[in-house]
C-alpha positions as a printed Julia matrix, in Angstrom:
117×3 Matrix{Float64}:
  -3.66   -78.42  -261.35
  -3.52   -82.47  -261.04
  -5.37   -84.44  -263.94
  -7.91   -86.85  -262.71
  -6.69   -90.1   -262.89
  -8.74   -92.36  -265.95
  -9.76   -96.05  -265.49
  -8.19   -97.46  -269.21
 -11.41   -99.19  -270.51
 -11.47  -102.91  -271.32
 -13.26  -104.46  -274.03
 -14.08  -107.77  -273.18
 -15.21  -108.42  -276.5
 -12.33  -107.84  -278.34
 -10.58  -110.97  -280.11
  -7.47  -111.09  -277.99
  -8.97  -109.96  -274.44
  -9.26  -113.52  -273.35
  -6.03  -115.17  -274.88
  -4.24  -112.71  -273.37
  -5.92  -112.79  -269.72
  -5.21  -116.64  -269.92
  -1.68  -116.31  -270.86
  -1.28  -113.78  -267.86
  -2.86  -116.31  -265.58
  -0.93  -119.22  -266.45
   2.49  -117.43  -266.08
   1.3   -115.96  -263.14
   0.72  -119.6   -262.12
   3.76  -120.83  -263.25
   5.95  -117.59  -260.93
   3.96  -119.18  -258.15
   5.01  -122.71  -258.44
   8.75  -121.83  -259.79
   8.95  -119.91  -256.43
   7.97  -122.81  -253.89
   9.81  -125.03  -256.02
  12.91  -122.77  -256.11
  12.72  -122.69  -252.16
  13.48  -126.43  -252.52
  16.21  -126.36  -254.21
  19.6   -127.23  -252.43
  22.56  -124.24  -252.14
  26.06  -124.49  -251.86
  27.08  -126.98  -255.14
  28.93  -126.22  -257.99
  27.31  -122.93  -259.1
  26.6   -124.53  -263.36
  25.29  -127.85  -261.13
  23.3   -125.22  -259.43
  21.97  -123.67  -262.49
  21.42  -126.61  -264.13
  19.03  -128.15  -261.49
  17.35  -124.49  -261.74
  17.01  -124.52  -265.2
  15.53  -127.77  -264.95
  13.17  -126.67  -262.44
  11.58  -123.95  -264.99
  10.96  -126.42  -268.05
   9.55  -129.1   -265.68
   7.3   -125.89  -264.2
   6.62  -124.92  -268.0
   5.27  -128.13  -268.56
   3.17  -128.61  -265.51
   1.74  -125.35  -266.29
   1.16  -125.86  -269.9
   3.34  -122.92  -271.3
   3.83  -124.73  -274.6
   3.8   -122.48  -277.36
   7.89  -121.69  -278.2
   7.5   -118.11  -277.93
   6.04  -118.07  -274.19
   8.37  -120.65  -272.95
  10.99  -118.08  -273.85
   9.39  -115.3   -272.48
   8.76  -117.32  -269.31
  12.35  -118.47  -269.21
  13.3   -114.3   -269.76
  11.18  -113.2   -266.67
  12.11  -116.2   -264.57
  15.63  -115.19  -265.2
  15.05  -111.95  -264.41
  12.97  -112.56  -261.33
  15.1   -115.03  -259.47
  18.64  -113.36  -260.5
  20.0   -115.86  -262.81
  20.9   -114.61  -266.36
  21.9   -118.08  -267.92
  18.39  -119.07  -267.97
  17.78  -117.21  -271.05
  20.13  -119.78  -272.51
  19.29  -122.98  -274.29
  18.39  -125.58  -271.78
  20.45  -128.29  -273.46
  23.58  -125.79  -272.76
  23.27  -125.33  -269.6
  22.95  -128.96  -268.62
  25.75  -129.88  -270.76
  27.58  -126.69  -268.92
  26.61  -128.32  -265.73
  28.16  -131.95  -266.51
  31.5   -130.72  -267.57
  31.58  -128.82  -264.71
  30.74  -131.28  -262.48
  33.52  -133.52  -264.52
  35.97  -130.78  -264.25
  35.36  -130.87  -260.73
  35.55  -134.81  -259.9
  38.89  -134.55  -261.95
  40.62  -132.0   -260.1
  39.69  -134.02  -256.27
  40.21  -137.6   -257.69
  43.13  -136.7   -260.45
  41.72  -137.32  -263.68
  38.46  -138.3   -265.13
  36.99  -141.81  -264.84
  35.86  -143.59  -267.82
């Protein structure tokens, strides 16, 4: 015989109830924007150029939406990487951008036969 199905109560009293409704809402909020804004961006570059410009995309979004505290941005950054496809978004911003110049370096030196200083 099937159980009935139970409703989980919620205590809306309870010290973290809110917080944690808030946070939900706000990355939520920030999955909505990061999508349009991912829609936007350009396909077909160098894949780290790519990446980079992504990975930009998510801290600007982080920022806009006011995910601030260190441990959501990660978490953001985890689910965003998850969501769109793109494992090198749990990486370091910094790394990825400086991934994405030498890249785009390696590139210009292999068309134009050396890099120009």
């Amino acid at each position: 015989m099937l159980k009935p199905k139970t409703i989980p109560s919620v205590d809306a009293n309870a010290a973290d109830h809110w917080p944690s409704v808030s946070r939900k809402a706000k990355l939520n909020n920030a999955f909505r924007v990061a999508a349009e804004r991912f829609d936007n961006i350009r396909v077909g570059r160098i894949y780290e150029a790519w990446v980079g410009e992504i990975s930009s995309m998510v801290h600007t979004v982080t920022i806009l939406c006011q995910i601030l505290a260190a441990d959501d941005y990660r978490e953001f950054r985890k689910l965003a990487a998850a969501r769109i496809g793109i494992p090198e978004l749990c990486s370091n911003d910094e790394i990825i951008q400086t991934g994405a110049f030498d890249a785009i370096q390696e590139a210009h030196g292999s068309l134009y036969g050396g890099l120009r200083g």
